[in-house]
C-alpha positions as CSV (number, residue, x, y, z in Angstrom):
1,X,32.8,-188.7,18.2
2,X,29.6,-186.8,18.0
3,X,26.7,-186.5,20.7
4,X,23.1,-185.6,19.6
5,X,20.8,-183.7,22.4
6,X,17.3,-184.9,20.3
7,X,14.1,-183.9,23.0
8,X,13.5,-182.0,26.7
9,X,11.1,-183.7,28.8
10,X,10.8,-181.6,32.1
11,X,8.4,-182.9,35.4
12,X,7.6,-180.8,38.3
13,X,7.2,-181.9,42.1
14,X,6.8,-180.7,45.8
15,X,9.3,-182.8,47.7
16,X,8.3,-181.4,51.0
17,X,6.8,-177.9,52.7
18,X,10.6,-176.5,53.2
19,X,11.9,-177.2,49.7
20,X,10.6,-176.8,46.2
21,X,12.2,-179.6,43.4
22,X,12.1,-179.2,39.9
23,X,12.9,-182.3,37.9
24,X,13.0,-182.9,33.8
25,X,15.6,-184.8,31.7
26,X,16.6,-185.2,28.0
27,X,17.7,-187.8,25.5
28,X,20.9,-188.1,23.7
29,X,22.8,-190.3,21.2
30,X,26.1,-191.2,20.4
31,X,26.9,-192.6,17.4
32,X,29.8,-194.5,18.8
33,X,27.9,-196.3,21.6
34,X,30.1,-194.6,24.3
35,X,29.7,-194.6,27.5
36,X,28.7,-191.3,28.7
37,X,29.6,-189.4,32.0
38,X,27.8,-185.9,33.2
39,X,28.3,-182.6,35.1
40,X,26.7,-179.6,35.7
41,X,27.9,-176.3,36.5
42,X,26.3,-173.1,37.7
43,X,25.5,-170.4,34.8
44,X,24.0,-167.1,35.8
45,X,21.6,-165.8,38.8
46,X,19.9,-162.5,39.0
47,X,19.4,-162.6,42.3
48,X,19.9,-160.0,45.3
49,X,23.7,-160.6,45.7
50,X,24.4,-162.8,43.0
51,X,24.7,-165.7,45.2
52,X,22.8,-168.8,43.3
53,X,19.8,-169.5,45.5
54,X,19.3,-173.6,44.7
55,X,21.6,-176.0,43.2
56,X,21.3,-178.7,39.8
57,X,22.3,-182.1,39.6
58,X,22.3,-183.9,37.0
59,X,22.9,-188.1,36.7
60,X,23.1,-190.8,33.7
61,X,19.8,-192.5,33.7
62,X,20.4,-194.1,30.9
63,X,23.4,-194.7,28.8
64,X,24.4,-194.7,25.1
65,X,25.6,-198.2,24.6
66,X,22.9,-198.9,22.6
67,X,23.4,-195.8,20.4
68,X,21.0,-193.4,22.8
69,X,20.5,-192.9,26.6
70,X,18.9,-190.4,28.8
71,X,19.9,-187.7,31.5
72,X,18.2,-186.6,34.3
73,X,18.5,-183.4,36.2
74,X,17.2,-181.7,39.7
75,X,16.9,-178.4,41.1
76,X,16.6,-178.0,44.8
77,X,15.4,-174.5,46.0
78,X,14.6,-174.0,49.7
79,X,11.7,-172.3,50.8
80,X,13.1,-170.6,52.9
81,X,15.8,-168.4,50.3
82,X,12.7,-167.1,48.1
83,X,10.6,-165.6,51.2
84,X,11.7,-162.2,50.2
85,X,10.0,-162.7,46.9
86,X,7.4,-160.5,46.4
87,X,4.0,-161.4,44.6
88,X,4.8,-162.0,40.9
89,X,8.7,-160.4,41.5
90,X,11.0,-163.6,39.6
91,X,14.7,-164.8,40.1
92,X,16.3,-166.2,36.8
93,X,19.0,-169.0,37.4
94,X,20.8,-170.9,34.4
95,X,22.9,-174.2,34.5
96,X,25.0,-176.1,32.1
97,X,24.8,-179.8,31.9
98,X,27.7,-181.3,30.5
99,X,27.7,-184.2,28.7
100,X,31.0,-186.3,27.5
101,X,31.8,-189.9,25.7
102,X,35.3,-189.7,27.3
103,X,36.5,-189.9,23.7
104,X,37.0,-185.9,23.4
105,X,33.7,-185.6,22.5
106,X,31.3,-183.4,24.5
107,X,27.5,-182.0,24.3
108,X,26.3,-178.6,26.7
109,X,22.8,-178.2,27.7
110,X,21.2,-175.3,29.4
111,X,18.7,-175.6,32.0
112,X,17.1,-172.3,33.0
113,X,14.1,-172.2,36.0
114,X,12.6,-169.4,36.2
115,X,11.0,-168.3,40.3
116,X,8.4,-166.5,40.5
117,X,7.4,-164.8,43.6
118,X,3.7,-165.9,45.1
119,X,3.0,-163.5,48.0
120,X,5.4,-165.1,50.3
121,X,5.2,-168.2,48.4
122,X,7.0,-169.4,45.3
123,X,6.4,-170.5,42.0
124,X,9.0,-172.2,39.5
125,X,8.5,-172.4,35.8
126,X,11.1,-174.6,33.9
127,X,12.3,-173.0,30.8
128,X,14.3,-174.5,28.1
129,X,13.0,-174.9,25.0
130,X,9.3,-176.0,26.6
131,X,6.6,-173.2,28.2
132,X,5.4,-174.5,31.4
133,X,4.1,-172.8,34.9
134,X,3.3,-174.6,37.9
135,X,1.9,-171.9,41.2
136,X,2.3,-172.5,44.5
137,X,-0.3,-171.9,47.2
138,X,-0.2,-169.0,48.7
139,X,0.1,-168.7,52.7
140,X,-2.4,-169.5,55.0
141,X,-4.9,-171.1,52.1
142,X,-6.5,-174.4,51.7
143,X,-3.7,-176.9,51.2
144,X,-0.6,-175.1,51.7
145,X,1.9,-176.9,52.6
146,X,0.9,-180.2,50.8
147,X,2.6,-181.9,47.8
148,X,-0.5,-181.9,45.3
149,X,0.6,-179.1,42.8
150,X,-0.4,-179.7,39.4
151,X,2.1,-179.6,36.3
152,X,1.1,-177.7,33.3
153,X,4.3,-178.0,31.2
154,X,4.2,-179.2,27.4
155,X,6.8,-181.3,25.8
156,X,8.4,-180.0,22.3
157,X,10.7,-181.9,20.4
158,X,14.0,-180.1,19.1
159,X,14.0,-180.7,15.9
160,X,17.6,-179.5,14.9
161,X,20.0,-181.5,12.2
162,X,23.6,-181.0,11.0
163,X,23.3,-180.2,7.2
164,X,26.4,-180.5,4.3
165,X,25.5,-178.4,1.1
166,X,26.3,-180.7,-1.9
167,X,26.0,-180.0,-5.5
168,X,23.7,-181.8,-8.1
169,X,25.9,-181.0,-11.1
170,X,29.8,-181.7,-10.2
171,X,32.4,-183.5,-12.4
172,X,36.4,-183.8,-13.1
173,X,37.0,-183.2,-16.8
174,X,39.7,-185.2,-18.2
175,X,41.3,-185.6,-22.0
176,X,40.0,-188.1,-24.6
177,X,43.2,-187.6,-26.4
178,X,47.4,-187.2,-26.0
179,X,48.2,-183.2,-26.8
180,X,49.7,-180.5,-25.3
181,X,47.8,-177.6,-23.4
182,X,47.6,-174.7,-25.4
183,X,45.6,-172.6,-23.7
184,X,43.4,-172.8,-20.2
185,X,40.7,-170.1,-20.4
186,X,39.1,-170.2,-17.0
187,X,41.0,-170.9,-13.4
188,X,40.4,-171.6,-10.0
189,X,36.8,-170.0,-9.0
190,X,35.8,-168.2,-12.6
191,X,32.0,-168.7,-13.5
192,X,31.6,-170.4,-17.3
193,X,28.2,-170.2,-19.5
194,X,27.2,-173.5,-21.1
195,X,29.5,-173.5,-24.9
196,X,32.4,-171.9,-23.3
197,X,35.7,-173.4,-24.3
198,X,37.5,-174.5,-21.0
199,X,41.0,-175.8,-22.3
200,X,42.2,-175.9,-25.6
201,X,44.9,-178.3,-26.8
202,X,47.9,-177.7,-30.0
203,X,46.1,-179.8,-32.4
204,X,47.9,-179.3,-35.6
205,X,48.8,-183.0,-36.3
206,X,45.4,-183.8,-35.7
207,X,44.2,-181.1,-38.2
208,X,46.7,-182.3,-40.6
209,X,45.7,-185.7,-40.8
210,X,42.1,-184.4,-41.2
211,X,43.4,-182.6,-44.7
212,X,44.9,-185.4,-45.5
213,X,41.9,-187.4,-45.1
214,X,40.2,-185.1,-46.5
215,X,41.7,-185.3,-49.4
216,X,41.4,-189.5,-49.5
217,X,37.3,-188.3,-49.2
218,X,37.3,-186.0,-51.9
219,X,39.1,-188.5,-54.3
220,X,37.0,-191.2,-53.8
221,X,33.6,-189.0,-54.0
222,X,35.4,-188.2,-57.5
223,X,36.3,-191.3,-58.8
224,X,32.8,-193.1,-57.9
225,X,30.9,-189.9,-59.8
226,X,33.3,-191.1,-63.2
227,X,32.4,-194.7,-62.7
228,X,28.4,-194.1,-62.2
229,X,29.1,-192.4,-66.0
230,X,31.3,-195.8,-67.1
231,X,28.7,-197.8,-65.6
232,X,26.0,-196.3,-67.2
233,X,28.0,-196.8,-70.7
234,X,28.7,-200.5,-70.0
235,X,32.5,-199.5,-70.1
236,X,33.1,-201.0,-66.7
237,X,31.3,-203.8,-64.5
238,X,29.2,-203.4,-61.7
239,X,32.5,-204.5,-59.3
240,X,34.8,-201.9,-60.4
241,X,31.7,-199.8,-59.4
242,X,30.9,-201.2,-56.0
243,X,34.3,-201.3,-55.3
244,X,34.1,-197.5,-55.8
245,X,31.5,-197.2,-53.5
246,X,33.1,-198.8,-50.9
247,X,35.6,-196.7,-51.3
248,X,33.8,-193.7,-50.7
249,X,32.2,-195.0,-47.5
250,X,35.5,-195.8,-46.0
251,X,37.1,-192.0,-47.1
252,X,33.5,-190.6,-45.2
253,X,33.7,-192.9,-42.0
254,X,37.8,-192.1,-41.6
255,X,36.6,-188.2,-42.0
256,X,34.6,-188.6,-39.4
257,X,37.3,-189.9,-36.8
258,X,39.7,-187.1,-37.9
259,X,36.7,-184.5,-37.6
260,X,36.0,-185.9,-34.3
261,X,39.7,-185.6,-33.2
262,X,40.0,-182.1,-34.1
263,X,36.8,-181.5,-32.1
264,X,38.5,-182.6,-28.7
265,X,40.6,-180.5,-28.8
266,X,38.5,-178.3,-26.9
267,X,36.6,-179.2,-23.8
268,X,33.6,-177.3,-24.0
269,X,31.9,-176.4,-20.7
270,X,28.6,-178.9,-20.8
271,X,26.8,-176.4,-18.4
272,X,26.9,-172.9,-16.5
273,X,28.9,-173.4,-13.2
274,X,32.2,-172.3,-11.7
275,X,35.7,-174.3,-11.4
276,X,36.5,-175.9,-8.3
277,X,40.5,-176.7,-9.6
278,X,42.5,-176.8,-12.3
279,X,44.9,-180.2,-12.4
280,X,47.0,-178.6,-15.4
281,X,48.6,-175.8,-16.8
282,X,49.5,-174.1,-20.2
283,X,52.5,-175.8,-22.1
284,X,52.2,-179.1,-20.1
285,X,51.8,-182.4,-22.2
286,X,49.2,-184.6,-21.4
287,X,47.9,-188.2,-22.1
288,X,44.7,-189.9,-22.8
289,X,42.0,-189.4,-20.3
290,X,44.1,-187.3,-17.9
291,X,42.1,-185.6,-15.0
292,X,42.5,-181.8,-15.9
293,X,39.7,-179.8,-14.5
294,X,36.9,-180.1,-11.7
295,X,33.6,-177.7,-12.1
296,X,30.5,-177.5,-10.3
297,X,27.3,-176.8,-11.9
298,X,25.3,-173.6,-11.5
299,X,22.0,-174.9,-10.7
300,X,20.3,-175.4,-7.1
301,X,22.2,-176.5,-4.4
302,X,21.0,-179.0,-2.0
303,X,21.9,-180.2,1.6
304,X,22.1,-183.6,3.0
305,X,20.9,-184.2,6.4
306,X,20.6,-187.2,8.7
307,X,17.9,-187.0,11.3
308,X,16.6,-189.7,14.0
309,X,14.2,-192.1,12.6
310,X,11.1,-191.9,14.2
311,X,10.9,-187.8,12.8
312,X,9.3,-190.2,9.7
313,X,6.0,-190.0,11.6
314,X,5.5,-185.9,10.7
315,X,8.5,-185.7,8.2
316,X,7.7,-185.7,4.5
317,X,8.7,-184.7,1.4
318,X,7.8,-181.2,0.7
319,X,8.2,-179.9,4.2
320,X,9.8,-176.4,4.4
321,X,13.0,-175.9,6.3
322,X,15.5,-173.3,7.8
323,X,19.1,-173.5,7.3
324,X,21.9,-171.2,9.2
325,X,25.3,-171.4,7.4
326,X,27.7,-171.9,9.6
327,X,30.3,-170.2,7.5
328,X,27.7,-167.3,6.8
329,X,25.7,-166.8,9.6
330,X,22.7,-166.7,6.8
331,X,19.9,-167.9,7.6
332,X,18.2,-169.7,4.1
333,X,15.1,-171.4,2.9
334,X,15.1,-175.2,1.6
335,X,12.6,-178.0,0.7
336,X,12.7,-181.7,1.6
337,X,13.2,-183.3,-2.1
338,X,14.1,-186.4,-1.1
339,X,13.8,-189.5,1.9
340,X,16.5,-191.9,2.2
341,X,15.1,-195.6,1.4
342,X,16.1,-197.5,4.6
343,X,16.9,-196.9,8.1
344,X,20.4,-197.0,9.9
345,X,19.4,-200.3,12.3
346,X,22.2,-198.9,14.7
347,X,21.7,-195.3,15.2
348,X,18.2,-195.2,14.5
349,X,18.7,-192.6,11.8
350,X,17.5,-191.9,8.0
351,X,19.2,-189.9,5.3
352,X,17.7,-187.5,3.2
353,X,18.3,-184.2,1.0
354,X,16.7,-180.5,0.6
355,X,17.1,-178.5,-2.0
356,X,17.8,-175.1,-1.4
357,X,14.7,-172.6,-2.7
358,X,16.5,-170.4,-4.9
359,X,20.4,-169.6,-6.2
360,X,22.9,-168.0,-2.9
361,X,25.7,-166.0,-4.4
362,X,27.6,-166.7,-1.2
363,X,26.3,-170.4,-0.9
364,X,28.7,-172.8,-2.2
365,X,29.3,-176.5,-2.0
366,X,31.1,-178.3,1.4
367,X,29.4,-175.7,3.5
368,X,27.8,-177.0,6.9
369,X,25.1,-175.9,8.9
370,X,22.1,-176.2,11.3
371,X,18.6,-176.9,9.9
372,X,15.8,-175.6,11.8
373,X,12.9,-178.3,10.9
């Protein structure tokens, strides 16, 4: 199960002269089209006795079975509780909205208001992820007392992803022939250089038969040099000497095979990288395209990401990203390389990749973490 928190939308209102309500909301998404359920709990307070001096609600306006939904939340303050506030003097007071699928899986949001002491009067700013102010009028003035206070809060979207750091260059080495291991020259997490020889196999019947053939080739290159000298004599006819020929092409093409048989009997590292596992060890017979080694390649790594859809009206290739490691804690620069082709008609999402900027030492692939768009 996952949940998604995607955007804060917060709207502020006067319910009456006694009591001051802030109101806002935020969008969520479940992949799983669960039904969601929601609670809130009280965070911190810094006010005189540490006693919280309004209460948050928070309802399902709209639920996920349609892949998203919404949740709205109110905070209640009484007049009466911030009197003592003087002019400009502020009371901080956090909440945690909880939200869960009932599947296990669960999604915290933290709502923090913010009063701020207006003469006798208060003011309440909500904070979370938004700046936003709205002042109430002071005592005695023109229009205290009425509901016609004026909201000055601005929206931003939280653009946050989950990102899994993949490698461009990754493969599983196996043999092209039936030998036994003689020697494996680099194990479990050992960098390579491009030429290196990974694993190297007891060849010797296979070099034999090279001689051997060898040989055949050397015979035949012989025997057709005496019969271009017969041939050139009349003491032979031109079969004998294109059968000579023939001869000779077979001896080359059957060198070949043996040369090429020798030849794999190293695996040769095709680029720098490191070795993610080793499927063998020394001594061990093995057959014909046998899985024997996994690398990784030691170029840059990218990331893929899935974000919501309509991110595709600002989101393009080229724009410059944050990512935190998770299993790091760094903090590291990337590029958007890459937009997926089609849209996930159920979730509302789209794939795409980033390529990291430069080579991490302590980056490697299967890594996870948060992208910061």
């Amino acid at each position: 199960m996952r949940l998604l928190v995607f955007v804060y939308v917060f709207i502020f209102s006067i319910i009456s002269a006694s009591n001051a309500e802030n109101t806002g909301s935020f969008t969520i998404a479940d992949l799983d089209n669960d039904n969601v359920t929601v609670s809130s709990a009280e965070g911190t307070t810094d006010a005189v006795g540490g006693s919280f001096l309004g209460a948050l609600t928070a309802t399902v306006a709209d639920d996920t079975d349609d892949g998203s939904g919404q949740i709205n939340w109110t905070y209640t303050v009484a007049d009466a509780d911030v009197e003592y506030l003087e002019a400009g003097e502020t009371v901080t007071e956090t909440f945690t909205v909880t939200v869960s699928d009932g599947n296990g899986g669960t999604v915290d949001q933290t709502v923090t208001v913010v009063i701020t002491g207006a003469n006798d009067a208060p003011t309440i700013t909500a904070q979370t992820d938004v700046a936003g102010a709205v002042t109430e009028i002071t005592d005695g003035a023109s229009g205290e007392g009425t509901n016609d206070l004026t909201d000055t809060v601005s929206n931003e979207e939280n653009r946050d992803a989950r990102a899994l750091v993949t490698a461009t260059q990754i493969v599983t080495i196996s043999s092209e022939l039936a030998a036994r291991v003689e020697k494996i020259n680099f194990l479990l997490g050992d960098a390579f250089k491009k030429g290196d020889t990974l694993i190297s196999f007891e060849c010797e019947l296979y070099k034999a038969q090279r001689d051997v053939i060898q040989s055949n080739y050397d015979s035949a290159n012989i025997q057709l040099e005496n019969d271009d000298e017969l041939l050139k004599m009349i003491s032979i006819g031109k079969l004998q000497h294109q059968l000579s020929v023939s001869a000779l092409k077979k001896a080359e093409a059957e060198l070949k095979i043996a040369n090429l048989n020798v030849d794999r009997c190293k695996i040769i590292a095709p680029y720098d990288g490191k070795v993610m596992k080793v499927g063998t060890s020394i001594f061990t017979s093995i057959e014909q395209r046998q899985p024997l080694m996994s690398i990784v390649g030691d170029g840059l790594l990218e990331a893929d990401i899935v974000v919501p859809s309509n991110w595709l009206r600002w989101l393009k290739k080229g724009h410059e990203v944050k990512i935190t490691i998770d299993e790091t804690g760094e903090t590291l620069d990337a590029t958007v390389i890459k937009l997926g082709a089609t849209v996930d008609a159920v979730s509302q999402t789209i794939e795409l990749k980033a390529q990291f900027n430069k080579k991490y030492e302590t980056l490697i692939p299967g890594m996870s973490g948060i992208v910061k768009f």
